[in-house]
N, C-alpha and C positions, 0 to 999 in steps of 0.2 A: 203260862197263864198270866194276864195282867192283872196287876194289883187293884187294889183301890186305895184311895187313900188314906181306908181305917183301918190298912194292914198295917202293922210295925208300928204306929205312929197314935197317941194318944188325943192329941188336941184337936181332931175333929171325929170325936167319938161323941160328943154331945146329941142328946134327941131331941125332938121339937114334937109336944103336943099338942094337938087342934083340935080344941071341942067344936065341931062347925056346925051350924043349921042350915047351910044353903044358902047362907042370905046374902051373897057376895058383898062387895065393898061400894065406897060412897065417899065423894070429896074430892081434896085437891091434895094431890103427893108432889113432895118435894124430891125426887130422884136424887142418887149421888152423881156428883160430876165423872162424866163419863171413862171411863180405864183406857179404852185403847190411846183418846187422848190425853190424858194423862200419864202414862207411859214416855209419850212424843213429848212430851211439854217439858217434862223431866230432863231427858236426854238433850233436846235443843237448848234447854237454860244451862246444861252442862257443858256443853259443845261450845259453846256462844262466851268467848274473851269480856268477862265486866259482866253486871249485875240483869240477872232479867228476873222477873215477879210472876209469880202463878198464884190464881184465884179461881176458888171451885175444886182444886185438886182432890179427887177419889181418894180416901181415905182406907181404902181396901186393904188388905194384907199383899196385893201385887204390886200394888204399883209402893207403895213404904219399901221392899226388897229392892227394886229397879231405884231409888232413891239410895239407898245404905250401899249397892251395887257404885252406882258414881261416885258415891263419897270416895271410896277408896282408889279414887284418881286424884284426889286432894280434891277436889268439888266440896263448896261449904252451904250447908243451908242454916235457913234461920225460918222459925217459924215465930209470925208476930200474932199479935193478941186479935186483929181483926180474920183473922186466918189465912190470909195471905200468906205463901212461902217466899223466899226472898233467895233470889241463889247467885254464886258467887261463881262462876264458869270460868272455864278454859280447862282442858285436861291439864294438871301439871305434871305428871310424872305416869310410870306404869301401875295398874293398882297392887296399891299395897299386900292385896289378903286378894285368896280366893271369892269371887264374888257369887254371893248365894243370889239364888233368886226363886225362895220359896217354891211356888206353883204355879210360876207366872211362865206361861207358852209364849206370850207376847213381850216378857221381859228379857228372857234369855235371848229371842229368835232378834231382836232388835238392839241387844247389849254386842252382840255377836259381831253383827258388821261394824258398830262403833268399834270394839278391839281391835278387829283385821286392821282398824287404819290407824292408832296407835302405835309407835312404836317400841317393841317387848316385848314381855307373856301375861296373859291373862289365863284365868282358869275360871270358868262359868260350870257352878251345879245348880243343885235344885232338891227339891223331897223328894221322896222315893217313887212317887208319881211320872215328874217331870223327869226323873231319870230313865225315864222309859218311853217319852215323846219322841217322832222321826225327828232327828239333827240335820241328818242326809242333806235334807233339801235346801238347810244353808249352809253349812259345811263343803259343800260339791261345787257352789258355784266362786265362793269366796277362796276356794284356794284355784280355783279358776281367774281368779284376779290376783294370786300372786300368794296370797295368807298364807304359811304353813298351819293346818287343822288338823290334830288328833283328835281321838274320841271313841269311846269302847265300841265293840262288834264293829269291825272296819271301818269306824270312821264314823257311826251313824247314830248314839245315843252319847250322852253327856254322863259323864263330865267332859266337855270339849277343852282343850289345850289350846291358845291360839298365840302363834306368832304372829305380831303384827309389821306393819310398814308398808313401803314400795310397792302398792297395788299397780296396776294396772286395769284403766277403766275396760269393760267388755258391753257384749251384747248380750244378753242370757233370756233365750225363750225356754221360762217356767214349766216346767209341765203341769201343776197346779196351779190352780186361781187362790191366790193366797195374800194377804196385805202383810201377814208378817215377814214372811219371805221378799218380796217385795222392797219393805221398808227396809229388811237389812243391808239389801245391795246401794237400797240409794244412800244409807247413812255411812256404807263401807268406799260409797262412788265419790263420796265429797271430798277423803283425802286422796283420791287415786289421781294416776295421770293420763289427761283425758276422760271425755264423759263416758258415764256409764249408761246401759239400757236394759230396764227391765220389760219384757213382751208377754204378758198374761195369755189363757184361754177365753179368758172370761175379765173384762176390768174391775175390782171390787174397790173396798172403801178409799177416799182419798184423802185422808186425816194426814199421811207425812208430808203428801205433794203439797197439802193446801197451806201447810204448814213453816214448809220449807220456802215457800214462794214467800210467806208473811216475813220469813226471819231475812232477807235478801239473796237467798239463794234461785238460779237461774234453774228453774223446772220448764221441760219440756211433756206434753201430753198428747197425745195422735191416739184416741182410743185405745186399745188395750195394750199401747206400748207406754212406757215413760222413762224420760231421760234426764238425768241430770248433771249438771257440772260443778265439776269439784271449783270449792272457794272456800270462804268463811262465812261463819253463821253469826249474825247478828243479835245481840242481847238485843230481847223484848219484853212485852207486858203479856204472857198468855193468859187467857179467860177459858177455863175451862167449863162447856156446858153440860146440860144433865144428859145422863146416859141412855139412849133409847131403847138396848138390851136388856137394861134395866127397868125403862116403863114398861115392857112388853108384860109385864108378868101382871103389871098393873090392868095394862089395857084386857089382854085376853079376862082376867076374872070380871073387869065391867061388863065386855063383851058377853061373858055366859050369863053374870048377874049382878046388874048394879048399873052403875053411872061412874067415869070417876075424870078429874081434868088434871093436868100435868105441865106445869110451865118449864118456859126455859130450856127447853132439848134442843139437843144436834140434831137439825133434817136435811142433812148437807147429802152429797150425793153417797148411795149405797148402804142406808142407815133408816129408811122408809121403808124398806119390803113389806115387813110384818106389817104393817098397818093397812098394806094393798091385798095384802093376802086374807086378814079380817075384814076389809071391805067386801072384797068377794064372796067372803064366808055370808055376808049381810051382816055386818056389826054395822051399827053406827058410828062412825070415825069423821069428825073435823079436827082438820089442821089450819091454826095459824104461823104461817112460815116465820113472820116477823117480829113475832114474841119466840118460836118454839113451843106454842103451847099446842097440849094436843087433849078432846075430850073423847072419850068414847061411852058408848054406851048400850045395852043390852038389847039383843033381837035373837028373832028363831034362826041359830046357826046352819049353815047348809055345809055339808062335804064339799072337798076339793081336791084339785089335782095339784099337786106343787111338787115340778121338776127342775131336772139340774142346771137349767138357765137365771131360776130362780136363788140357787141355793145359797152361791157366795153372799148373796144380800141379808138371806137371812136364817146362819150358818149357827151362828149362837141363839137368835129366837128359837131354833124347832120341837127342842123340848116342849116349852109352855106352847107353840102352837099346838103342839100334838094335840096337849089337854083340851084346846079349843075346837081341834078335830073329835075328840073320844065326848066333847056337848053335842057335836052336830046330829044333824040328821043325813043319813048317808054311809059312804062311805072314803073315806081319803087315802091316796095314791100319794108317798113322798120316794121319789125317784132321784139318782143323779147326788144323793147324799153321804157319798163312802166317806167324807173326809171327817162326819160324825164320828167316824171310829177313831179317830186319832186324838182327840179333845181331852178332857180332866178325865173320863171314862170313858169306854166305848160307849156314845152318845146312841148310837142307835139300838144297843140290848139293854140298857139302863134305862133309856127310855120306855121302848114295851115292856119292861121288866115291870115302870112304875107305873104305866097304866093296865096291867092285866091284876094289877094291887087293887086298883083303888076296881075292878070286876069290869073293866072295859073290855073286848075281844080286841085284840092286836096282833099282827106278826111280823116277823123281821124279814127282811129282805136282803141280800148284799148290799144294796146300794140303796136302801130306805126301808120303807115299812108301810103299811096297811093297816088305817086305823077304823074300826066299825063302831059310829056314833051310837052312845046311849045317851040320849037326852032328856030322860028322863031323871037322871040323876045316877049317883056313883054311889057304892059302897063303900064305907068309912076303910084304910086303910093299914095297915103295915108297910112302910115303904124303906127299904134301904136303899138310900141314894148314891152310893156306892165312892162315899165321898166329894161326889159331886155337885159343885154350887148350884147350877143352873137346875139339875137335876131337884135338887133338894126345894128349890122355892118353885120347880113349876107345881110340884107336887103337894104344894100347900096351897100352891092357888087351887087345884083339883078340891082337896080341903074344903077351903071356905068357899066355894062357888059351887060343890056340884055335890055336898056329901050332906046329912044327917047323922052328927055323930061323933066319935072322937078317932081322929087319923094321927098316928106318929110319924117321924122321919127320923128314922136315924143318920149319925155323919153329918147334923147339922150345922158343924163347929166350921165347917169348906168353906160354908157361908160368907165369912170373915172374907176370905179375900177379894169380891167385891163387893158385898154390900153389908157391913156390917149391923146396919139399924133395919135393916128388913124383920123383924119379930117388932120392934117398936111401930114402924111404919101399917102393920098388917093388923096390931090390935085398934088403932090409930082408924083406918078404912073399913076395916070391918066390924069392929066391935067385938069381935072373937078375943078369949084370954087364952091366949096361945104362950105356953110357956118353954122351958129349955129347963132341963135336966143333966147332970153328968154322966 
């Protein structure tokens, strides 16, 4: 049986009450600076010999773990008064302490190839969640470049053991479309000998390539392969932008009810989906590329098809799309989505779980789900999020955009780890007194 995260574990036992009217949200949100980059930005200011600066850094509970994680290579930060971090790079030794990393899927899966190329022992856990995410798929290939990798059930859940050093660069066609997977070999391919290549099914976000090109490292890109070569990473100034996994939650409730604008976002490549996906639905969606600003706003939603060509793109939206499906009129077909199962919960029964809550008709599929629009509106709720973040605020959008009434979530506490002002931000947009309880 999998856990959730309100098994064993107290601090995300919090609930969250919405008295909602329907009356979705209105204005301008300031998003937090986006996680996955902030993760990368972290680790490159770590990597990188001499001082580099991060600005905008997501203040989540993931990416602080992935931060406390590098310190224990000697890595110094500093945080100044304009909020700027200030970090002090080069590894200098092996880490000291076992490196926790909370409930961060992207923190472990990306700490992982920086060990392998360390030379020593690292030891990466995590909550009792993330002790139960597939390891396999970077554990298999990193000791294919040479790492020795332990790790309970043959190899394949964490706590992972890694010895590091003497890689050897490889070829490794993925069997998943995965960025984290991905990023770990290019961050494990930098100290190896010889370049390495990662070959996707599918090519998804490019936050570490575009990244690693900024810091002076030599990226290679040929569609769904990429290659890099080992060097040194160059101390810089990262600028972290606002998170679009994060406006999604935004956008879909303008979408069902409201208006809302959102400056400042990532719209780099693989980070758009949901917004083409709400187009189609008939939302109103403008983007400006050159600010990152993006507005959307409310129209009569239609059903849609959204399959597995689609999915990498927008693998962490589908939650709150769903919600944006369970407004429509119709009915919507998510195909090609197995890799839902393997997230902070199994994303695909947590999610019908929470809209057959809020009295949507939904059902699960292997590999996605079937959702039958009531757009008429939703009944007010009971939801257990089942510890999960994304789960937890799609289900508040459902709330204030589609209900009459008072909806709870319990497990609000997950929340924390990326977005921690989301209760502030949503009383803020909608006017709703949405509170939180122990």
């Amino acid at each position: 049986m999998q856990l959730s995260r309100n098994e064993g574990s107290t601090m995300h036992q919090s609930t969250l009450s919405v008295p909602a009217t329907g009356g979705g949200v209105k204005g301008t949100v300031a998003v937090p600076g986006d996680k996955s980059v902030s993760h990368r930005a972290l680790i490159l200011a770590a990597l990188a010999p001499g001082r580099s600066t991060i600005t905008g850094l997501s203040r989540g509970e993931d990416p602080t773990h992935t931060r406390g994680a590098l310190a224990q290579f000697g890595v110094e930060f500093a945080d100044e008064a304009d909020g700027t971090v200030t970090v002090d790079g080069g590894l200098r030794h092996e880490a000291a302490d076992v490196l926790d990393c909370g409930n961060a899927g992207t923190g472990i899966r990306l700490l992982a190839g920086v060990c392998a190329g360390v030379e020593g022992l690292s030891v990466l856990t995590g909550d009792e969640y993330l002790r139960q995410r597939p390891m396999g798929r970077v554990a298999d290939p990193l000791r294919q470049m040479g790492a020795r990798v332990e790790a309970r059930e043959g190899g394949r859940l964490a706590p992972l053991v890694i010895h590091g050093g003497n890689l050897n660069g490889i070829t490794y066609h993925s069997p998943t479309a995965s960025a984290q997977v991905k990023s770990c070999l290019l961050l494990a391919g930098l100290a190896a000998s010889g370049s390495t290549t990662v070959v996707e099914p599918a090519p998804t976000r490019r936050h570490t390539e575009e990244m690693l090109t900024a810091a002076g490292v030599r990226v290679d890109v040929d569609g769904a392969a990429v290659t890099v070569h080992p060097g040194p990473v160059a101390p810089m100034a990262h600028t972290v932008p606002g998170d679009p996994s994060q406006s999604a939650f935004w956008a879909v409730a303008a979408a069902l009810a409201g208006c809302v604008e959102m400056p400042g976002l990532y719209l780099g490549y693989g980070r758009k989906g949901y917004l083409h996906v709400l187009r189609r639905m008939g939302a109103a969606v403008e983007m400006e590329e050159s600010t990152g600003t993006v507005r959307v706003s409310a129209a009569g939603l239609r059903a849609v098809e959204i399959t597995g060509n689609e999915v990498p793109g927008i693998v962490d939206e589908i939650p709150v799309l769903a919600v944006a499906a369970a407004g429509a009129k119709g009915t919507t077909v998510i195909s090609g989505a197995e890799e839902l199962r393997f997230k902070e919960s199994d994303r695909v029964s947590s999610t019908v779980a929470m809209l057959r809550a809020f009295g949507v008709q939904a059902e699960e599929r292997p590999d996605g789900m079937v959702i039958h629009g009531r757009p008429d509106g939703f009944t007010p709720a009971a939801v257990d999020s089942a510890g999960d973040h994304r789960i937890a605020m799609a289900a508040a959008v459902a709330a204030v955009a589609r209900t009459s009434g008072t909806s709870t979530i319990t497990g609000w506490g997950s929340v924390a780890t990326s977005y921690p002002d989301f209760v502030a931000d949503l009383r803020t947009a909608s006017g709703v007194t949405a509170t939180v309880s122990a």
